[in-house]
Structures are given as C-alpha cells and as structure tokens.
C-alpha positions as YAML, in Angstrom:
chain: A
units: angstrom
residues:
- id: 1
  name: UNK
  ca: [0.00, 0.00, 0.00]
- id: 2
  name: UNK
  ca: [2.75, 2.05, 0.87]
- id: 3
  name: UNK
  ca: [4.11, 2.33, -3.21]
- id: 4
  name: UNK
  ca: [0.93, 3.45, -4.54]
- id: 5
  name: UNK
  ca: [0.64, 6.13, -1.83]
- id: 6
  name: UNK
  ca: [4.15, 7.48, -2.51]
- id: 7
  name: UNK
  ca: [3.14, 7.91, -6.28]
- id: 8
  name: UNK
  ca: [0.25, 9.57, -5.74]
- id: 9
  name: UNK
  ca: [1.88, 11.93, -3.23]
- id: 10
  name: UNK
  ca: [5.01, 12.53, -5.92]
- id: 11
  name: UNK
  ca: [2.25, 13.40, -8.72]
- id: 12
  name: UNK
  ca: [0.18, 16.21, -6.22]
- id: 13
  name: UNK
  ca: [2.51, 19.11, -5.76]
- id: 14
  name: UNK
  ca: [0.44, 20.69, -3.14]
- id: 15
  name: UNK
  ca: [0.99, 16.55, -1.51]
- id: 16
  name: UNK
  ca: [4.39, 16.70, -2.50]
- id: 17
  name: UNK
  ca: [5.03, 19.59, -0.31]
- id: 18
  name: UNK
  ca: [3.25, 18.07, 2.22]
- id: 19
  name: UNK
  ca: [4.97, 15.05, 2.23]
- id: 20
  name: UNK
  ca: [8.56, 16.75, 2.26]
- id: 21
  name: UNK
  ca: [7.32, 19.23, 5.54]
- id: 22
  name: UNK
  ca: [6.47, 16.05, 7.63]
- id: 23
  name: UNK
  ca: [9.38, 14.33, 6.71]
- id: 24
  name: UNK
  ca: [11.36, 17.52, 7.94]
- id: 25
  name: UNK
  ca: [9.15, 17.62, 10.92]
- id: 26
  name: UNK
  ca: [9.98, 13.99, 11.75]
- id: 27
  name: UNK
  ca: [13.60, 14.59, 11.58]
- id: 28
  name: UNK
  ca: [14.02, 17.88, 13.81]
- id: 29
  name: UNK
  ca: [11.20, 15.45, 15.88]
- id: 30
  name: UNK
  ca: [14.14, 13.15, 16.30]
- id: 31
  name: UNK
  ca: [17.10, 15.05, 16.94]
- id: 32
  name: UNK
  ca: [15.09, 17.39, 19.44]
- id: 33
  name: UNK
  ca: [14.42, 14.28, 21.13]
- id: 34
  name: UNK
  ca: [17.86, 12.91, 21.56]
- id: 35
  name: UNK
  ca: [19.10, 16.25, 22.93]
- id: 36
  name: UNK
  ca: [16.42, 15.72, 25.90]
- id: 37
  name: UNK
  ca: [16.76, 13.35, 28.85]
- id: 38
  name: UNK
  ca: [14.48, 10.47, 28.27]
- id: 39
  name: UNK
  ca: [11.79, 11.30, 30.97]
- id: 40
  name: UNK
  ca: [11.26, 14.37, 28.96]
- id: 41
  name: UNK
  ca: [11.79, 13.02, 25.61]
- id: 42
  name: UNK
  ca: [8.46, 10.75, 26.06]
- id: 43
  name: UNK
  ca: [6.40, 13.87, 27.55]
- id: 44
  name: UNK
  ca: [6.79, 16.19, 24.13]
- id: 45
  name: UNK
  ca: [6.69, 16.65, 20.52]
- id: 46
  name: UNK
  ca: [7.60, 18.51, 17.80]
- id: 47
  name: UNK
  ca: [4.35, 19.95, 16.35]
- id: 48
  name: UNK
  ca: [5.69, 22.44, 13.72]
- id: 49
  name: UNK
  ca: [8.06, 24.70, 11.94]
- id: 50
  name: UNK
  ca: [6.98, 28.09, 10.53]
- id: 51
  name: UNK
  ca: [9.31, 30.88, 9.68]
- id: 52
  name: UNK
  ca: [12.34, 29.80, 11.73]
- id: 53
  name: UNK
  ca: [10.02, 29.51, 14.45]
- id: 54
  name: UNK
  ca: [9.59, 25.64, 16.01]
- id: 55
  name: UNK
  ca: [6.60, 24.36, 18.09]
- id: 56
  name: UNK
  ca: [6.89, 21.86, 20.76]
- id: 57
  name: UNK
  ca: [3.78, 20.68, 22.58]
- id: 58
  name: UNK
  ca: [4.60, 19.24, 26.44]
- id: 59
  name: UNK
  ca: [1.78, 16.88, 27.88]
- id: 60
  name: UNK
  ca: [2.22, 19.18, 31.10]
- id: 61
  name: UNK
  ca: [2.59, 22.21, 32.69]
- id: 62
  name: UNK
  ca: [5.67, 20.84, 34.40]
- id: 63
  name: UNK
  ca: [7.25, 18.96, 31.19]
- id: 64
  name: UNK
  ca: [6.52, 22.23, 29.33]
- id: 65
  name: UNK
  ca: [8.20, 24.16, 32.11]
- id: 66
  name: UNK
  ca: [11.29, 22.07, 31.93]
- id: 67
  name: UNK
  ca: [11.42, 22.73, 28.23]
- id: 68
  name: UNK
  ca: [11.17, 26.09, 28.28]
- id: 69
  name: UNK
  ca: [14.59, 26.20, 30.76]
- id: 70
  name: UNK
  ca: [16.09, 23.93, 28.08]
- id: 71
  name: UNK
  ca: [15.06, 25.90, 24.76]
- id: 72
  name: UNK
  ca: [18.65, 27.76, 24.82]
- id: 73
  name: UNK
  ca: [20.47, 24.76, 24.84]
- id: 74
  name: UNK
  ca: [17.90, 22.83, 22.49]
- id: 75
  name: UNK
  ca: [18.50, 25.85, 19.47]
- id: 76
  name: UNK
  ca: [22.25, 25.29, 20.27]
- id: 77
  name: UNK
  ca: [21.79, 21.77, 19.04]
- id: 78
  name: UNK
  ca: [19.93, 21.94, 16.47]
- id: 79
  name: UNK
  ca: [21.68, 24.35, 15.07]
- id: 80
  name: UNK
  ca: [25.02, 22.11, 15.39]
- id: 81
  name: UNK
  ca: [23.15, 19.18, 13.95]
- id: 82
  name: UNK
  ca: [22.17, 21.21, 10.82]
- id: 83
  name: UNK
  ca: [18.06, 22.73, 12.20]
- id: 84
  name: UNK
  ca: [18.36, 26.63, 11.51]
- id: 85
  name: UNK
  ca: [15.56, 27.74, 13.73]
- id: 86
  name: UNK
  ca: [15.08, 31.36, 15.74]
- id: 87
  name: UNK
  ca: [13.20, 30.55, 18.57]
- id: 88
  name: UNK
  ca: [11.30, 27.66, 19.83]
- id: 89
  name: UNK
  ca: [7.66, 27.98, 21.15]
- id: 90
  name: UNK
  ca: [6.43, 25.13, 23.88]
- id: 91
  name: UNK
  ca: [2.73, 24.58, 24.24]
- id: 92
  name: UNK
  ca: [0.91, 22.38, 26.99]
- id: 93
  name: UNK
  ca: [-0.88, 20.30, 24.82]
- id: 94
  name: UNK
  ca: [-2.46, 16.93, 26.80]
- id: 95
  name: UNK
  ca: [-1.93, 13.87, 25.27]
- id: 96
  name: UNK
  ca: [-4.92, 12.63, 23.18]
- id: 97
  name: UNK
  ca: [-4.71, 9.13, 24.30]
- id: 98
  name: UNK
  ca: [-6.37, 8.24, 27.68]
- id: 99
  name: UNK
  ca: [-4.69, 5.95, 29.98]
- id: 100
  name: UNK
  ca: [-6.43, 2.45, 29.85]
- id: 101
  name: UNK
  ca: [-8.12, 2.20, 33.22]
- id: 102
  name: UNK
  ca: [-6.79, -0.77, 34.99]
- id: 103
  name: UNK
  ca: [-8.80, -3.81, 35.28]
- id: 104
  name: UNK
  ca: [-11.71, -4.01, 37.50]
- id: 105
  name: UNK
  ca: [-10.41, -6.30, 40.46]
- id: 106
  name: UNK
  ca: [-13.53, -8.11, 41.74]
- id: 107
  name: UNK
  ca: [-12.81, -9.16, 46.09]
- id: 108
  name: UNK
  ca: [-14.37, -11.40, 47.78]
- id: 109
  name: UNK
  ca: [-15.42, -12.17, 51.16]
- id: 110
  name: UNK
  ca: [-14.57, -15.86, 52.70]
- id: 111
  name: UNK
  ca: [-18.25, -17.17, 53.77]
- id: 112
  name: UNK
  ca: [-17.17, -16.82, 57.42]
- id: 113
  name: UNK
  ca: [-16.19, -13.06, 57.26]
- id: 114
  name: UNK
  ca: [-19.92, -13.13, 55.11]
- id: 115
  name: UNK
  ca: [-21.71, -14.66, 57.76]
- id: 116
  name: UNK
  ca: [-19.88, -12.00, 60.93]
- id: 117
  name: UNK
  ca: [-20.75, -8.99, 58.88]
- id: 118
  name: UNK
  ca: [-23.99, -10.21, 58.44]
- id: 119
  name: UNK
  ca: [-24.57, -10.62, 62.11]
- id: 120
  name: UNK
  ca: [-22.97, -7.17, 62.50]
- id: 121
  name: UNK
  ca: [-25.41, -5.62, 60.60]
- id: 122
  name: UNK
  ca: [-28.37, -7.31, 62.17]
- id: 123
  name: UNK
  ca: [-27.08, -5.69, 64.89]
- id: 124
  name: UNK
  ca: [-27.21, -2.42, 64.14]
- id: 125
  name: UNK
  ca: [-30.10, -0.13, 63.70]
- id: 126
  name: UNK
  ca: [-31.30, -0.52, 59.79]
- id: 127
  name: UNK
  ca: [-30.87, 3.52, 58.81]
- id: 128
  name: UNK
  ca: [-27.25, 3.31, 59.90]
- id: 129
  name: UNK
  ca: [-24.56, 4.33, 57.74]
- id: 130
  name: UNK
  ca: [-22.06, 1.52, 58.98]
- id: 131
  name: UNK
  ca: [-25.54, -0.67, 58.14]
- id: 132
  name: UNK
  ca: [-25.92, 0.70, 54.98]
- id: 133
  name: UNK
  ca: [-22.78, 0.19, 54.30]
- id: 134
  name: UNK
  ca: [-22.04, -3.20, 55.65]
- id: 135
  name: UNK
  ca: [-24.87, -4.35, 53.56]
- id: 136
  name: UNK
  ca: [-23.57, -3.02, 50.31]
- id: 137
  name: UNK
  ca: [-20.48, -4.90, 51.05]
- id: 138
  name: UNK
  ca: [-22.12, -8.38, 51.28]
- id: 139
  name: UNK
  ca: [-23.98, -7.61, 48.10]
- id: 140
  name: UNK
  ca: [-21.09, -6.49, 46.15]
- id: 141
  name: UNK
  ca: [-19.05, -9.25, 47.44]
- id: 142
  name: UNK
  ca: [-21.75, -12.25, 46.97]
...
C-alpha cells in the first residue's frame, strides 16, 4: 500500500510539499528528542516549523516548564546538527490518548467473614450508615 501512496503523493505538488514538511518535521522530531533526557523526551513533541520559528507541545505544565529552561540549549543543538531555527515555542498540549483504566479487580469475602458482617449488621439499627454500608459490602461481594 505504501508504493501506490508514494506515487500519488510525488504526482500532487500541493501533496508533494506536504509530504517533504512532515518528513522535515519527523527529523528535527528526532534530533530534538535525543538532545532531551528520556523522561522528557516521552512527555513532548515537535508539532511544527513556521518561519524559523519551532513548536513543541509538552503533555504538562511541568514537562513544558522544563522545556522552556532547556530551549537555549535545544536551538544550540539543532543548530550544530544542521536545524536553523530562531526561537522555539512550547505549548501544553495533553496527550490525546487516555490511559487504559486498569482492570476491575472483583474481592471477595470468605463465607465466614460473610456470615460476621452479616450478624454485625443485624445488629445495628437498619438507617445506619455503617448498616448501609455493611450491607452493600455483602452484596457487592456475593
């Protein structure tokens, strides 16, 4: 798939350009990232390059913070690798993915334990929180 694609984008100058932009991008992407420790590395991107000016996005206040201390040393190496660029711009920009929530783990309560809160319950008066709340237990946990 990836053949026909390329032809298609050599044949569609206004592709074409495209094309060559994002594979710039992806390069400065690179070499901005190897110039940053690793825990910082993962937490930002390179979003864009316009008129000698780059755009990083940070997934936090605190990652974009930490860039932003960094940015004199960051144009210093990009301009040593080759990356002509003015100034560099950091955005906090969230990362679109959410976390996958961790699976639900499902307790439960050994028949004895069952039985004792049970009896706890009983004895309590029925419009009790720790009643109301004992109960829920048992049926969650059933």
């Amino acid at each position: 798939m990836a053949a026909p694609l390329d032809r298609y984008l050599e044949h569609s100058d206004t592709l074409a350009a495209l094309h060559v932009h994002a594979a710039r991008l992806a390069r400065i992407d690179a070499l901005f990232r190897r110039s940053l420790p690793p825990h910082l590395a993962g937490a930002c991107a390179v979003a864009n390059l316009r008129a000698g000016s780059l755009v990083v996005h940070a997934e936090s206040g605190a990652a974009a913070a930490k860039l932003r201390q960094a940015v004199p040393s960051l144009l210093e190496g990009l301009a040593i690798a080759g990356v002509v660029v003015e100034r560099i711009t950091v955005k906090v920009r969230p990362p679109r993915r959410s976390a996958p929530r961790p699976p639900v783990t499902r307790r439960s309560v050994p028949p004895s334990a069952h039985r004792a809160i049970d009896t706890l319950a009983d004895s309590l008066p029925a419009d009790s929180p720790l009643c109301v709340a004992l109960r829920r237990l048992i049926t969650r946990s059933a």
